[in-house]
Each structure stands twice: as C-alpha cells, then as structure tokens.
Phi, psi and omega in degrees: 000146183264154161196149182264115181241143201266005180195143157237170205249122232205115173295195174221004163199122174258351158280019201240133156263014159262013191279134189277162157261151184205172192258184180172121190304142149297168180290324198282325174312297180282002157269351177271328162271352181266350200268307177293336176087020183266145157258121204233000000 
C-alpha cells in the first residue's frame, strides 16, 4: 500500500541492527499545519 507521508523515518545508528527509530516532518508536514493553522 502506498502513502504519501507526511514525516520521515530516520534509524539513529545505522550500523547498529538494534538501533531505535524516530520521525522527523517534511516540508509538506509543515505546510499542512501552516494550512491548518498550526505552527509547525
């Protein structure tokens, strides 16, 4: 299934295969809360 997403997914050590992940918004995140009236 496809989606267009709005935060990308970033390992935090990528030579570590235990390594956690965590997100961080696209420019499109923040035009969608600027849209919304959110500051993002």
């Amino acid at each position: 299934m496809a989606s267009y997403a709005l935060t990308k997914v970033i390992e935090d050590r990528p030579d570590s295969p235990a390594s956690d992940w965590h997100g961080e918004p696209k420019e499109a995140f923040r035009a969608v809360a600027r849209r919304y009236g959110r500051n993002g």
